[in-house]
C-alpha positions in Angstrom: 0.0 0.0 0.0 1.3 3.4 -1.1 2.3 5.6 1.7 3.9 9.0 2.7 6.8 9.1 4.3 7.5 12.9 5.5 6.6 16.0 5.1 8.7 17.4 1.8 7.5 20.8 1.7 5.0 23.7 2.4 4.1 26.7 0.1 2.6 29.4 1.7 1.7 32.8 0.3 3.6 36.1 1.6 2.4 39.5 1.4 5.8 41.2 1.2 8.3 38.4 -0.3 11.6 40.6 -0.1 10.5 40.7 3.5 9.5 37.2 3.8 12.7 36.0 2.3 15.2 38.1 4.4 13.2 36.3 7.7 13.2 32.6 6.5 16.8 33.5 5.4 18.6 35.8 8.0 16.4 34.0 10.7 16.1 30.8 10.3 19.5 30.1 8.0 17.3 29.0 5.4 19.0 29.0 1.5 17.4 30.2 -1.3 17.7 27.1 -3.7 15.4 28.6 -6.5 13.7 31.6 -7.5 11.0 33.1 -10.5 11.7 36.2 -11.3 8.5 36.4 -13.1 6.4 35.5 -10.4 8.6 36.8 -7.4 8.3 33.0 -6.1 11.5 32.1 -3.6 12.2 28.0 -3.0 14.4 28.0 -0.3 15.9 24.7 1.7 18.3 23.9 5.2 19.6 21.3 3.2 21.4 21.0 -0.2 19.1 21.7 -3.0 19.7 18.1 -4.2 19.5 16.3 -1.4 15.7 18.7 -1.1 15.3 21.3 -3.5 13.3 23.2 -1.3 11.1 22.9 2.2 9.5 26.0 2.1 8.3 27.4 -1.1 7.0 31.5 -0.7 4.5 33.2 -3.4 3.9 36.1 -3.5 -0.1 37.6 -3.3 -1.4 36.8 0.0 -5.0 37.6 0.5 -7.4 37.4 3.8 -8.3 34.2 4.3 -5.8 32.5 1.7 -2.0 31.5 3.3 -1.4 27.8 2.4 -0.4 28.0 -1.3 0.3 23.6 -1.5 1.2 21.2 1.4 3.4 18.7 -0.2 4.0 14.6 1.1 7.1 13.1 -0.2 6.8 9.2 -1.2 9.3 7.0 -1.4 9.0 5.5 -4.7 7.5 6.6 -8.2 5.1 3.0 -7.8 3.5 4.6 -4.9 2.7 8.3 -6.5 0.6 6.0 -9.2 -0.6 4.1 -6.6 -1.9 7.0 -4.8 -2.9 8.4 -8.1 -5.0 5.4 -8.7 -6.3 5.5 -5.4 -7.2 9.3 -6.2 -9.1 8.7 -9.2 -11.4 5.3 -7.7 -12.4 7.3 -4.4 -13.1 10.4 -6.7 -10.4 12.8 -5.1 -10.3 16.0 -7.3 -7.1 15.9 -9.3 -5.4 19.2 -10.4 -2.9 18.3 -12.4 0.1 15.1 -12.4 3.2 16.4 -13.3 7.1 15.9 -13.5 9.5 19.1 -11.9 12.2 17.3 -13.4 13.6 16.8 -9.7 10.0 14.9 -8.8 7.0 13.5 -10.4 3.6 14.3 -8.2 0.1 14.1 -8.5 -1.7 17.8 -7.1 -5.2 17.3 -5.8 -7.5 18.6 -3.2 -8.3 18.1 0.4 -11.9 17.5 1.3 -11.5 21.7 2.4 -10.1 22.4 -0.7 -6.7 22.7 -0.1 -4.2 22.1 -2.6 -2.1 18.9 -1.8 0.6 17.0 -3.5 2.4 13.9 -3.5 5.5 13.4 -5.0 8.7 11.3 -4.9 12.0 12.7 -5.5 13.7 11.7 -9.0 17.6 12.5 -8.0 17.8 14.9 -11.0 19.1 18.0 -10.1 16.6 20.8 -12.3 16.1 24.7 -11.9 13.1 25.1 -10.5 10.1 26.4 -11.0 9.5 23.9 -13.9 6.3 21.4 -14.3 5.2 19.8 -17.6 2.5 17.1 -17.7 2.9 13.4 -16.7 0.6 10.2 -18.0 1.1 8.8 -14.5 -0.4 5.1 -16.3 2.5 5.1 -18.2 5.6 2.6 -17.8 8.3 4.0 -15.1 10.7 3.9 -17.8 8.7 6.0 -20.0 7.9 8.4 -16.7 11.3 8.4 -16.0 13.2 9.2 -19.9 10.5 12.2 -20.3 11.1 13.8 -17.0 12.5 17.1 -18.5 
């Protein structure tokens, strides 16, 4: 049976990020491993960004009412994200979107509040981040695996 096996990361949204990232950083000795200059979204990790890419992702655009951006699981193995993603679609959990980061392959869905939740296990590719491009999660591991960038 497909499990979890920690916590890999939490996305919240900021309303000032420079200020945000100087805390996390500065404060807590968090690094920044990643960062969107488009969006103004920071990834930042304690650890080495291969070893995880990021714990704590920030977005900008915090509203009343809206904090949690994504609460993410970690798994240990790509067999249990398509378990989980076959569990998903049989017990009619809304799914928002299965995709590969290059560095992970995860299925997004919702909570019964509607909270944004992934899965994902860790590939051991080292990608710039933010990237996501659609997976066919009931395809082969070996096909999963040669498209994840």
């Amino acid at each position: 049976m497909a499990a979890v096996t920690s916590l890999g990361h939490v996305g919240l949204y900021v309303r000032d990020i420079e200020r945000s990232k100087a805390f996390y950083r500065d404060i807590l000795g968090l690094k920044i491993s990643d960062e969107n200059p488009k969006t103004g979204s920071t990834f930042m990790t304690a650890k080495s960004r291969l070893e995880e890419h990021h714990e704590l992702l920030l977005v900008p655009g915090r509203e009343d009412g809206k904090v949690v951006q994504q609460i993410s699981f970690r798994c240990a193995s790509l067999a249990d994200v398509k378990e989980f993603y076959r569990m998903f679609l049989e017990h009619n959990v809304p799914i928002v979107r299965t995709v590969s980061h290059g560095n992970a392959v995860g299925v997004y869905f919702k909570d019964p509040d509607d909270n944004q939740v992934e899965v994902y296990w860790q590939t051991g590719v080292d990608w710039p981040q933010p990237f996501g491009k659609p997976v066919d999660l009931t395809a082969s591991d070996e096909e999963i695996i040669a498209n994840l960038t």
